[in-house]
KEDO-871220 format. One record per atom (N, C-alpha, C): x, y, z; atom name; residue number from 1. Coordinates in nm, 2 decimals. Layout:
# KEDO-871220
{{X, Y, Z}, 'CA', NUM}
...
This chain:
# KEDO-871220
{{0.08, -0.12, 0.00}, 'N', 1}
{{0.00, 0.00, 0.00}, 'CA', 1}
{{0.09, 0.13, 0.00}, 'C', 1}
{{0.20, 0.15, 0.08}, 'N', 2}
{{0.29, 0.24, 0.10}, 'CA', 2}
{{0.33, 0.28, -0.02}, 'C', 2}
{{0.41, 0.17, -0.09}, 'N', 3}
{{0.47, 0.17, -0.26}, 'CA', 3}
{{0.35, 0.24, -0.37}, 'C', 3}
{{0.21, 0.23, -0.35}, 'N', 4}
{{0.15, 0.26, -0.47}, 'CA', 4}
{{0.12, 0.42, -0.40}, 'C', 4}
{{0.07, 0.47, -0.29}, 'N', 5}
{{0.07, 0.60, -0.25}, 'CA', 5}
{{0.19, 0.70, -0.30}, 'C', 5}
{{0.37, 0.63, -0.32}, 'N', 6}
{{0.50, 0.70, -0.32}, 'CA', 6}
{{0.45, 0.71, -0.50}, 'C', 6}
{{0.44, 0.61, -0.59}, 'N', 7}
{{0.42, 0.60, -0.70}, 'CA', 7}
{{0.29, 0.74, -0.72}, 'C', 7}
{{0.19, 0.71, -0.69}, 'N', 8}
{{0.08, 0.81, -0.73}, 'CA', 8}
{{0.11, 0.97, -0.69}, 'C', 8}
{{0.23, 0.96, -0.61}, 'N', 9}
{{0.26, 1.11, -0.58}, 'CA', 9}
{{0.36, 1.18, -0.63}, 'C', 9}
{{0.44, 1.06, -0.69}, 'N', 10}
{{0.53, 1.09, -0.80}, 'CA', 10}
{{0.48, 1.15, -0.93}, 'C', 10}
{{0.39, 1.09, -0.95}, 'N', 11}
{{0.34, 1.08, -1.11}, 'CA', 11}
{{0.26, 1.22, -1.07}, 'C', 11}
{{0.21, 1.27, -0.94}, 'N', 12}
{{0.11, 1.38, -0.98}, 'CA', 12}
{{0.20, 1.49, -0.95}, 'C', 12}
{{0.35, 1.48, -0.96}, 'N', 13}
{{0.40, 1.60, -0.91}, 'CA', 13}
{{0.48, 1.62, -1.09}, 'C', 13}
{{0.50, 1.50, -1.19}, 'N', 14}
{{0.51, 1.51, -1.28}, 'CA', 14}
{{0.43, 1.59, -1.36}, 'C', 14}
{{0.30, 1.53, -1.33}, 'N', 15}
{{0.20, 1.60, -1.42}, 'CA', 15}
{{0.17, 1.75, -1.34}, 'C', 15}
{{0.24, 1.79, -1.25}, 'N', 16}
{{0.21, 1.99, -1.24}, 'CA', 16}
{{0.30, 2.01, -1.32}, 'C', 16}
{{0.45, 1.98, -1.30}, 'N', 17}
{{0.54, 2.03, -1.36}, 'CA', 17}
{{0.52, 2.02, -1.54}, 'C', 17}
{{0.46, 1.92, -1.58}, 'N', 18}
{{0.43, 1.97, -1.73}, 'CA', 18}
{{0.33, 2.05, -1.74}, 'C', 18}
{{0.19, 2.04, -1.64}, 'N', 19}
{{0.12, 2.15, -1.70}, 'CA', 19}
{{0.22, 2.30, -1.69}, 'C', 19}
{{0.29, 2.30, -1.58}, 'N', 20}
{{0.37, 2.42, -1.56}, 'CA', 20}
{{0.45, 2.48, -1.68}, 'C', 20}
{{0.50, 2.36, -1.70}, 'N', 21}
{{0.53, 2.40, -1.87}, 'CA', 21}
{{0.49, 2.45, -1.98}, 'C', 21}
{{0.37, 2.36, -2.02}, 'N', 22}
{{0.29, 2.41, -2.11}, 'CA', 22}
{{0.25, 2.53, -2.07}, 'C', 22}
{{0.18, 2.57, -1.96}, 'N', 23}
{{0.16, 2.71, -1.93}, 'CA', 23}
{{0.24, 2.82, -2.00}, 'C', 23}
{{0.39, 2.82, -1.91}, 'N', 24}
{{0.51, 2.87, -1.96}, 'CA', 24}
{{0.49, 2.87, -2.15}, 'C', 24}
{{0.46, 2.78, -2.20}, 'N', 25}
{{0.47, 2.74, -2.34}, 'CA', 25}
{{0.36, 2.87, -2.37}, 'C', 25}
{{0.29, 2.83, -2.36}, 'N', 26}
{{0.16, 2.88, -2.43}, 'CA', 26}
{{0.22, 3.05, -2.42}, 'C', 26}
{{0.21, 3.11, -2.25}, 'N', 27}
{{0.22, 3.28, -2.24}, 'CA', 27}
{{0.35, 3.28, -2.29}, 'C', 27}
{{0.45, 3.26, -2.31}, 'N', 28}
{{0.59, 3.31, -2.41}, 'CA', 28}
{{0.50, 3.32, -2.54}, 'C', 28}
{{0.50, 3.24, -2.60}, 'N', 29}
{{0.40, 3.20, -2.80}, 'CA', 29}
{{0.30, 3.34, -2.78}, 'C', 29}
{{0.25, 3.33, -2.69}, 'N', 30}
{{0.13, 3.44, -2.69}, 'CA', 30}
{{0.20, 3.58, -2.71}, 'C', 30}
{{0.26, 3.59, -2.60}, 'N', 31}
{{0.34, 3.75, -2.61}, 'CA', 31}
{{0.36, 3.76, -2.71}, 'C', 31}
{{0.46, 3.66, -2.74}, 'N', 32}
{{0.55, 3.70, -2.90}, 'CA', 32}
{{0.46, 3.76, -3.02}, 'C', 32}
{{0.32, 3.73, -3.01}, 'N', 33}
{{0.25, 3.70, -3.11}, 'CA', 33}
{{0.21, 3.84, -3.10}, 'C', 33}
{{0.16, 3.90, -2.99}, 'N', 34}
{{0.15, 4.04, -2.98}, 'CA', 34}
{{-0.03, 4.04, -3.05}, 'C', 34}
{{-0.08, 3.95, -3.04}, 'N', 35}
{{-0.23, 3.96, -3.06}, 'CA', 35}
{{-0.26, 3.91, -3.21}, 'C', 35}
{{-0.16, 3.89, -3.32}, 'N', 36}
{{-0.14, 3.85, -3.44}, 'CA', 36}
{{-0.12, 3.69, -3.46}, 'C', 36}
{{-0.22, 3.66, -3.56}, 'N', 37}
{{-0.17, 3.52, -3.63}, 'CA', 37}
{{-0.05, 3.51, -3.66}, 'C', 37}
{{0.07, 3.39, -3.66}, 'N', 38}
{{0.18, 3.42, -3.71}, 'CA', 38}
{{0.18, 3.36, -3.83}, 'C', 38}
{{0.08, 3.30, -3.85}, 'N', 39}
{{0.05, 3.27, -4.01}, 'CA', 39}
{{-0.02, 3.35, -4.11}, 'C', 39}
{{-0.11, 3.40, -4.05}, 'N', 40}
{{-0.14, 3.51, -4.20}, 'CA', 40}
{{-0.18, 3.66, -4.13}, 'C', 40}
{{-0.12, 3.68, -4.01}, 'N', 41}
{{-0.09, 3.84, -4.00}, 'CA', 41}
{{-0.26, 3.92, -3.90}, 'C', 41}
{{-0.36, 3.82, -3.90}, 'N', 42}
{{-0.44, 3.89, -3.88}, 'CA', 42}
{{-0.49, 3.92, -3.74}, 'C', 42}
{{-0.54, 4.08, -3.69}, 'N', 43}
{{-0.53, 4.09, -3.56}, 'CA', 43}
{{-0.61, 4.00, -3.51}, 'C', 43}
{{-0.63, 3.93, -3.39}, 'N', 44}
{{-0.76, 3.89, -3.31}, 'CA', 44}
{{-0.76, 3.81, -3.17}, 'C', 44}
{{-0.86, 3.84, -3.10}, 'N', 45}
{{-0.82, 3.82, -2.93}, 'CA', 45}
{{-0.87, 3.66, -2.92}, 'C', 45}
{{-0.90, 3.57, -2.98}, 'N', 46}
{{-0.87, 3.46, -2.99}, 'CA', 46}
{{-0.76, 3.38, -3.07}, 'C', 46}
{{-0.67, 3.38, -3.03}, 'N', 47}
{{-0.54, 3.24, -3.08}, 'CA', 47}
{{-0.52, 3.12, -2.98}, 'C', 47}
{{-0.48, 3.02, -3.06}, 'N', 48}
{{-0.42, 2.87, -3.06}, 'CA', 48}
{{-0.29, 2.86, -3.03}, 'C', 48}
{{-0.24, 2.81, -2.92}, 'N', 49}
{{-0.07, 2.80, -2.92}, 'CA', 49}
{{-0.09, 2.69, -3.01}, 'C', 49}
{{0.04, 2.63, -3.11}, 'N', 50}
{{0.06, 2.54, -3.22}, 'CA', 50}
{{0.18, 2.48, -3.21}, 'C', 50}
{{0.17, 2.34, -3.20}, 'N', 51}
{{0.36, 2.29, -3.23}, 'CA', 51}
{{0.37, 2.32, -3.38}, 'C', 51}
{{0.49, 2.37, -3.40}, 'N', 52}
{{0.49, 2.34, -3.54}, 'CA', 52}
{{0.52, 2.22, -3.61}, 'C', 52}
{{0.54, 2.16, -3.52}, 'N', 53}
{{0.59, 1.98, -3.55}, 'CA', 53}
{{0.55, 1.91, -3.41}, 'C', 53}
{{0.42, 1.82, -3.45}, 'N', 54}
{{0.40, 1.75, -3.29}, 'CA', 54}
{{0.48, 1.63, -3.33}, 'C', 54}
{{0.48, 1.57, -3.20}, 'N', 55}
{{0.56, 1.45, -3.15}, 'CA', 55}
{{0.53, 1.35, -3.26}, 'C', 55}
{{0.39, 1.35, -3.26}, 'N', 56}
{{0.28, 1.23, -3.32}, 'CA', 56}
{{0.34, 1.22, -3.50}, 'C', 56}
{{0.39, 1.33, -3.50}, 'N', 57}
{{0.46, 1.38, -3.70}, 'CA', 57}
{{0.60, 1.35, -3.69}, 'C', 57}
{{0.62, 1.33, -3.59}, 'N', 58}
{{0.80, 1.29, -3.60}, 'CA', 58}
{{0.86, 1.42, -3.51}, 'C', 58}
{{0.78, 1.52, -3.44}, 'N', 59}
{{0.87, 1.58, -3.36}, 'CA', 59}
{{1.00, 1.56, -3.30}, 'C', 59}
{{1.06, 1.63, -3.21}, 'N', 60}
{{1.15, 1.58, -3.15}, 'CA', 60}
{{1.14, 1.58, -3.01}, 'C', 60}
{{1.12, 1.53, -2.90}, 'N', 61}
{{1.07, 1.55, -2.78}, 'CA', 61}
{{1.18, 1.64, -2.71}, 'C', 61}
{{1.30, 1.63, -2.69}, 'N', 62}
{{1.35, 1.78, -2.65}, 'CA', 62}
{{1.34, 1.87, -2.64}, 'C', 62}
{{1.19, 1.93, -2.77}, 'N', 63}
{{1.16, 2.05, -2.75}, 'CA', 63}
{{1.02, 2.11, -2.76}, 'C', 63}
{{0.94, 1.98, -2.67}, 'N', 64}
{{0.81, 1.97, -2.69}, 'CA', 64}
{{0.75, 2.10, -2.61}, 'C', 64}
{{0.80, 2.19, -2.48}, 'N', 65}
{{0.75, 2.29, -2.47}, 'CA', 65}
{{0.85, 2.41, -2.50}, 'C', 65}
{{0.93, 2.45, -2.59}, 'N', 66}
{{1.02, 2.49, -2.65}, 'CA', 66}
{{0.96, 2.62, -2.74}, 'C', 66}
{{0.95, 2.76, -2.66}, 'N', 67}
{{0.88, 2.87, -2.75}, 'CA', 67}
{{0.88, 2.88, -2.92}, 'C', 67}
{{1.05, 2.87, -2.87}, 'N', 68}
{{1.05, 2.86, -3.04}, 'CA', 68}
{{0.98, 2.78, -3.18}, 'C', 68}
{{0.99, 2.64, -3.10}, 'N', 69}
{{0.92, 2.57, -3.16}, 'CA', 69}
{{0.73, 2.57, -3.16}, 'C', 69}
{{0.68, 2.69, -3.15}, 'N', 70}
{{0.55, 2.65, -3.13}, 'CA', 70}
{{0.49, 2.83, -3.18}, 'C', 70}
{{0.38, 2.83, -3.25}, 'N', 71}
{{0.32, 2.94, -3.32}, 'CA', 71}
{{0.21, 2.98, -3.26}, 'C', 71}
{{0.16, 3.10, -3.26}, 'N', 72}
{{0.01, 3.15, -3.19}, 'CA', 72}
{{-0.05, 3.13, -3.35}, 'C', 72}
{{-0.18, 3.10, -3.33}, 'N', 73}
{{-0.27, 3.08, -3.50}, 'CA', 73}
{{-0.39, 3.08, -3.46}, 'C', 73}
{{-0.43, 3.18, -3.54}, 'N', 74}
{{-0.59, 3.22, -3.52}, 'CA', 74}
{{-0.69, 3.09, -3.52}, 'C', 74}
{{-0.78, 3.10, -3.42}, 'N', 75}
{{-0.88, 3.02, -3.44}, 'CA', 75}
{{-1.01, 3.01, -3.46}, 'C', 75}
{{-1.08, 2.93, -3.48}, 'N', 76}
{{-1.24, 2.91, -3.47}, 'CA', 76}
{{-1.26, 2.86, -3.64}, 'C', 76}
{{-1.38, 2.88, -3.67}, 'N', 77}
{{-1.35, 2.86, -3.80}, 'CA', 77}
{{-1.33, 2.89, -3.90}, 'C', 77}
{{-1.30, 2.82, -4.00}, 'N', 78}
{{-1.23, 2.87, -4.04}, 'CA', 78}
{{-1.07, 2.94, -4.06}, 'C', 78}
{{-1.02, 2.95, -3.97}, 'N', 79}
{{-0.89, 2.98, -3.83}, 'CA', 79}
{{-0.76, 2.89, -3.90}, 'C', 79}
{{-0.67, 2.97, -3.91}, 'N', 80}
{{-0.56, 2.88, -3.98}, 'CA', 80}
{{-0.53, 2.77, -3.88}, 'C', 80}
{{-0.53, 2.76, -3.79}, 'N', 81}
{{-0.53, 2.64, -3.67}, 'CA', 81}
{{-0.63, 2.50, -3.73}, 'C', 81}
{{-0.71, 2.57, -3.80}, 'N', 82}
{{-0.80, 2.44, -3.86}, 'CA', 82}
{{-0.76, 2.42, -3.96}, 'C', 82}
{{-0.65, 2.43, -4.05}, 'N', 83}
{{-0.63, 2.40, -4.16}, 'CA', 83}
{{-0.51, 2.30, -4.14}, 'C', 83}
C-alpha cells in the first residue's frame, strides 16, 4: 500500500510540472504573437498555441514545450489552426 501512494505522488507532481510548462509554453508563443496570427498576420483576441511539429509527425521530444518551436494561429472557423 505504502509503494503505490509514493508512485501516485510521483506521477502527480510530474503532471504539475508539465502542466507548468505548457503554461510557460503557451504565455511566451502568446506575447510573441502580440495579438497577431503568425500565419497570415491577422489581428484577433482569440489564438491557438501550435507545435509546429507534434511528437505524433515525428517531432523531437527535447523540444516539446520549447517557445521557439511552437506558433500563436488564429482560431475558430475557419482559423488557420484548422487548416
Amino acid at each position: 500500500m505504502r509503494r503505490r501512494r509514493t508512485r501516485l505522488k510521483r506521477f502527480g507532481k510530474r503532471a504539475a510540472r508539465e502542466r507548468e510548462a505548457l503554461e510557460r509554453f503557451r504565455f511566451v508563443v502568446l506575447e510573441r504573437a502580440g495579438g497577431r496570427c503568425e500565419r497570415c498576420g491577422t489581428r484577433t483576441d482569440h489564438l491557438d498555441t501550435h507545435h509546429k511539429r507534434p511528437r505524433s509527425r515525428g517531432g523531437p521530444p527535447e523540444v516539446k514545450h520549447d517557445p521557439a518551436h511552437g506558433a500563436a494561429l488564429c482560431g475558430g472557423p475557419g482559423g488557420c489552426h484548422r487548416l
